[in-house]
Backbone bond lengths (Angstrom), bond angles and torsions (degrees), N, CA, C in turn:
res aa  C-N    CA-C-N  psi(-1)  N-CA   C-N-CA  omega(-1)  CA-C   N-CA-C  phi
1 X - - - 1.439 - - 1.526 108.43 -
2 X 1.352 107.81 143.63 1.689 113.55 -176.19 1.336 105.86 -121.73
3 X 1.612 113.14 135.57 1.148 113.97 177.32 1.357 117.84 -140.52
4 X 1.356 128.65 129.37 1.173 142.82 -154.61 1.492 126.60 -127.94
5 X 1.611 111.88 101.74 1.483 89.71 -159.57 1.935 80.66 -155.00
6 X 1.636 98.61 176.43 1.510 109.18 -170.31 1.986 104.25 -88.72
7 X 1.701 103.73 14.02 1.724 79.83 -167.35 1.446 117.72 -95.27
8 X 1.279 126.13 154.37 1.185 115.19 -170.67 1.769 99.35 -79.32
9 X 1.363 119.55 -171.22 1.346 117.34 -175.01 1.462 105.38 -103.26
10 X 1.264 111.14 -2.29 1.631 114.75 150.94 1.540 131.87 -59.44
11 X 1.109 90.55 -44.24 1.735 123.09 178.48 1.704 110.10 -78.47
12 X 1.211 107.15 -25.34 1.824 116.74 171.36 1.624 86.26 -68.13
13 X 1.266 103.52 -86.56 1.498 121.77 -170.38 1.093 109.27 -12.56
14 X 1.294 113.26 -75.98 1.552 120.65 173.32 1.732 123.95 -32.26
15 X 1.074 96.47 -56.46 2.142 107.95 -173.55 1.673 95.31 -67.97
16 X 1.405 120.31 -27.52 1.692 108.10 173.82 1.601 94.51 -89.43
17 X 0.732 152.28 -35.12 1.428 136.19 -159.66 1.262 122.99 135.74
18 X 1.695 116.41 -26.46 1.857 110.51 -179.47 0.990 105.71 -58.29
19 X 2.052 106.45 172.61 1.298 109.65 153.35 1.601 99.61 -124.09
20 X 1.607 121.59 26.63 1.160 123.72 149.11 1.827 108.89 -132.85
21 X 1.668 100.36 179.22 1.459 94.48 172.36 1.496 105.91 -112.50
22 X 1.557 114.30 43.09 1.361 115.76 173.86 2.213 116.15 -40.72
23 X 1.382 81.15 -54.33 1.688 113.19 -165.80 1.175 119.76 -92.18
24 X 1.344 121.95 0.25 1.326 133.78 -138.52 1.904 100.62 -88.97
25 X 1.400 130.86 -27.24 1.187 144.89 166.53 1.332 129.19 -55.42
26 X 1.868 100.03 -36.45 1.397 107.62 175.44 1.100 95.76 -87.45
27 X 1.923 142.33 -40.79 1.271 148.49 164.30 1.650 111.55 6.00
28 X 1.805 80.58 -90.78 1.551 121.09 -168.27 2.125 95.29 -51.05
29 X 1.082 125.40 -65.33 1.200 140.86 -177.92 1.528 109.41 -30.04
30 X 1.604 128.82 -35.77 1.063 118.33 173.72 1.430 110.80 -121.10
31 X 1.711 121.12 9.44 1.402 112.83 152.13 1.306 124.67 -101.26
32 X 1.350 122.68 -6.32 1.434 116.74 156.81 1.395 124.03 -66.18
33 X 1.096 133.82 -16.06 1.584 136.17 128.01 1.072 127.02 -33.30
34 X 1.097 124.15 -59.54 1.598 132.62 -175.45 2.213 104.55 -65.31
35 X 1.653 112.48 -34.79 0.828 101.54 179.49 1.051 117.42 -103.26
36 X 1.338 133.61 -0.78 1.113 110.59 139.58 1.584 136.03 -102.27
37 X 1.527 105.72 53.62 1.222 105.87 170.65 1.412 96.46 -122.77
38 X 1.666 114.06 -16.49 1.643 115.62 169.52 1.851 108.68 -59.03
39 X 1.189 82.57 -40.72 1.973 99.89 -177.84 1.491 102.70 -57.22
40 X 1.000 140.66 -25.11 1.532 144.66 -162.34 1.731 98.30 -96.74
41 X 1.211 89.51 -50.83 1.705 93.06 -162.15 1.692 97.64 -64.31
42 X 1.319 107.32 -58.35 1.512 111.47 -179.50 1.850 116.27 -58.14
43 X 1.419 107.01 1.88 1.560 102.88 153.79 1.216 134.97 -103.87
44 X 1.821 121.18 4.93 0.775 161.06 -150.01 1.877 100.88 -76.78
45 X 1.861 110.37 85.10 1.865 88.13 173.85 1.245 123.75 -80.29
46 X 1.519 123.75 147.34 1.128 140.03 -179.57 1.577 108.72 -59.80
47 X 1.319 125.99 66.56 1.713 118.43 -163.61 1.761 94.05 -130.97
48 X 1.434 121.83 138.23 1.422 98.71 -170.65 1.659 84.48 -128.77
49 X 1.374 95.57 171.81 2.167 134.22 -159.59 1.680 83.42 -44.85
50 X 1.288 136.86 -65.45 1.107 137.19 -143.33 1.702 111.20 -85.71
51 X 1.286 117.34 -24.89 1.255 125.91 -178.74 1.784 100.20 -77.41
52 X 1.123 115.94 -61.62 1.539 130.38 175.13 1.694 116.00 -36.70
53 X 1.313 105.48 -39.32 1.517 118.68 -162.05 2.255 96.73 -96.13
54 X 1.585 101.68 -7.36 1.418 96.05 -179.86 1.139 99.85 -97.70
55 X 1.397 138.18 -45.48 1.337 137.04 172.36 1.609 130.59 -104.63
56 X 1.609 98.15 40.42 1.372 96.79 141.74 1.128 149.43 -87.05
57 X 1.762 125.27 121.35 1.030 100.99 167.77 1.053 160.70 -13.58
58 X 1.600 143.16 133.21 1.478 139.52 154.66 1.207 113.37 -51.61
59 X 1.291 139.06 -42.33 1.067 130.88 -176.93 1.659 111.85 -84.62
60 X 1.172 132.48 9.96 1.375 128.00 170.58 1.740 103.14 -116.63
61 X 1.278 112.64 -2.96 1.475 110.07 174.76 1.548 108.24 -100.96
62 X 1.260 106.58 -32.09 1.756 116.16 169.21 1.660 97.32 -52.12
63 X 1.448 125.95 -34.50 1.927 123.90 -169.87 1.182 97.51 -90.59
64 X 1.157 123.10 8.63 1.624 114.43 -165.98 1.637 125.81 63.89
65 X 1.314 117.82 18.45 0.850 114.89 175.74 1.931 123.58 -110.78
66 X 1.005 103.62 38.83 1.340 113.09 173.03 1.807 115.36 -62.11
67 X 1.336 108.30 -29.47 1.964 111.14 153.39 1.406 132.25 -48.36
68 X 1.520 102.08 -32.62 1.473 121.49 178.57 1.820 117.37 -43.12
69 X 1.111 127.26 138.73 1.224 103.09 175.25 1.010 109.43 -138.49
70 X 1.922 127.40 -6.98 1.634 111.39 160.03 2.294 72.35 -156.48
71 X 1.591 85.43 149.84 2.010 99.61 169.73 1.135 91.18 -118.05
72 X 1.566 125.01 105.19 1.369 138.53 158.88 1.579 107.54 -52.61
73 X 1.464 152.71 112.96 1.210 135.55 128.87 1.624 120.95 -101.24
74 X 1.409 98.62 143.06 1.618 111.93 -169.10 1.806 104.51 -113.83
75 X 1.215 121.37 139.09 1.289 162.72 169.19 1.457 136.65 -89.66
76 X 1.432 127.43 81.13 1.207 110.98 -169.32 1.743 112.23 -124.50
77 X 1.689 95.55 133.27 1.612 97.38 -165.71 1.600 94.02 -96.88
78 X 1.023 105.37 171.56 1.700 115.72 -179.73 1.496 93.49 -111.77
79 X 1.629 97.35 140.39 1.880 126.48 177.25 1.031 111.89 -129.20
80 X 1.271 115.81 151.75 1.693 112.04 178.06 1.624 95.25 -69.74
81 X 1.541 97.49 154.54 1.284 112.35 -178.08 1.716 130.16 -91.91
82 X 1.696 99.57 107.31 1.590 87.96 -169.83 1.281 126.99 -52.04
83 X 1.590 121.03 135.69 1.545 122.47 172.52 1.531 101.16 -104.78
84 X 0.813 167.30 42.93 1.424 159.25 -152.62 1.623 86.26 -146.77
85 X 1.266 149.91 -34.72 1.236 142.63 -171.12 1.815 111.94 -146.78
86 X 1.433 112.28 104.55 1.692 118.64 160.14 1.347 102.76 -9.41
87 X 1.583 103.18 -78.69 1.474 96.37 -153.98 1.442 116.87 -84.89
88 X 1.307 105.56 -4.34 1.887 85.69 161.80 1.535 90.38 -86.07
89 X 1.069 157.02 -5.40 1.508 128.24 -179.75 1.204 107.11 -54.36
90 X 2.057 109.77 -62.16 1.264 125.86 -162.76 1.523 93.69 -67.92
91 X 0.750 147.19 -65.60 1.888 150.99 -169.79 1.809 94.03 -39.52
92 X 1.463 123.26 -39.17 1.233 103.31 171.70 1.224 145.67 -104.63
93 X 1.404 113.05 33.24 1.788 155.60 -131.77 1.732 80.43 -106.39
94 X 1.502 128.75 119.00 1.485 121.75 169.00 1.889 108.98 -108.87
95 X 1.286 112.96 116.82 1.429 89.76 168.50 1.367 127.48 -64.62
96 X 1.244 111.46 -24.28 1.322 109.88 172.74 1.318 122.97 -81.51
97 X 1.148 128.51 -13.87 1.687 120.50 168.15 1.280 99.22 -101.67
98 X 1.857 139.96 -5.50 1.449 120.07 -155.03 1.028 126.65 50.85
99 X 1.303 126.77 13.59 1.565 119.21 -167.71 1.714 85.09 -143.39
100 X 1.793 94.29 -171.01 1.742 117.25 159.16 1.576 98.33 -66.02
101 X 1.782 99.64 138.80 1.463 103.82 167.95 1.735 85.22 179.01
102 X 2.158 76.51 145.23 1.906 82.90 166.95 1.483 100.83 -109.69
103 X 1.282 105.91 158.91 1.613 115.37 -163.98 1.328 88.94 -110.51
104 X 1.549 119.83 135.56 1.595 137.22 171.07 2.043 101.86 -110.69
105 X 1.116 85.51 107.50 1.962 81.41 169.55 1.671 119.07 -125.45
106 X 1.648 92.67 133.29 1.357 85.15 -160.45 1.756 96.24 -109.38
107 X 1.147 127.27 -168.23 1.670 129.74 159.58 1.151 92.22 -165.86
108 X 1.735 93.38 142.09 1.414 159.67 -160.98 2.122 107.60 -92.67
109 X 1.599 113.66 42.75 1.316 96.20 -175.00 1.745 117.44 -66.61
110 X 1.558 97.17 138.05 1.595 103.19 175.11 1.267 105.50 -59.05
């Protein structure tokens, strides 16, 4: 898992609890799990088994995909890259373009 952000490892330290970054490696190692499993849940749409299965497509049950319940695809345009602030630089860092870019993601519910 990759994580990319403007804080220093002082500033980690701190939001877990040190007041050094002796520990701070094993820290981060088992709360970047935790956040991104908060990240999952909080994308979580409110769409339930019976609504999904009335308006699915024919053409996504012809692919076999009548299980499907949302096809995330993501989009990323390239922006000039802010210098006026670190952490919007890194916040606008795309792996997929290598460059500055804001990512638009849309989904496709059956």
């Amino acid at each position: 898992m990759r994580m990319n952000c403007g804080f220093s490892y002082r500033q980690l330290a701190l939001m877990i609890g040190f007041k050094s970054t002796s520990y701070l490696g094993e820290q981060v190692k088992f709360w970047i799990w935790k956040w991104g499993e908060a990240g999952e849940n909080l994308s979580i749409l409110d769409i339930d088994e019976e609504f999904l299965a009335k308006t699915c497509p024919m053409a996504f049950k012809k692919e076999g995909l009548e299980k499907v319940c949302a096809i995330p695809d993501g989009k990323d345009f390239l922006i000039h890259t802010p210098r006026q602030n670190t952490l919007f630089t890194r916040a606008c860092y795309s792996d997929k373009m290598h460059a500055s870019a804001v990512r638009c993601i849309s989904w496709c519910t059956p």
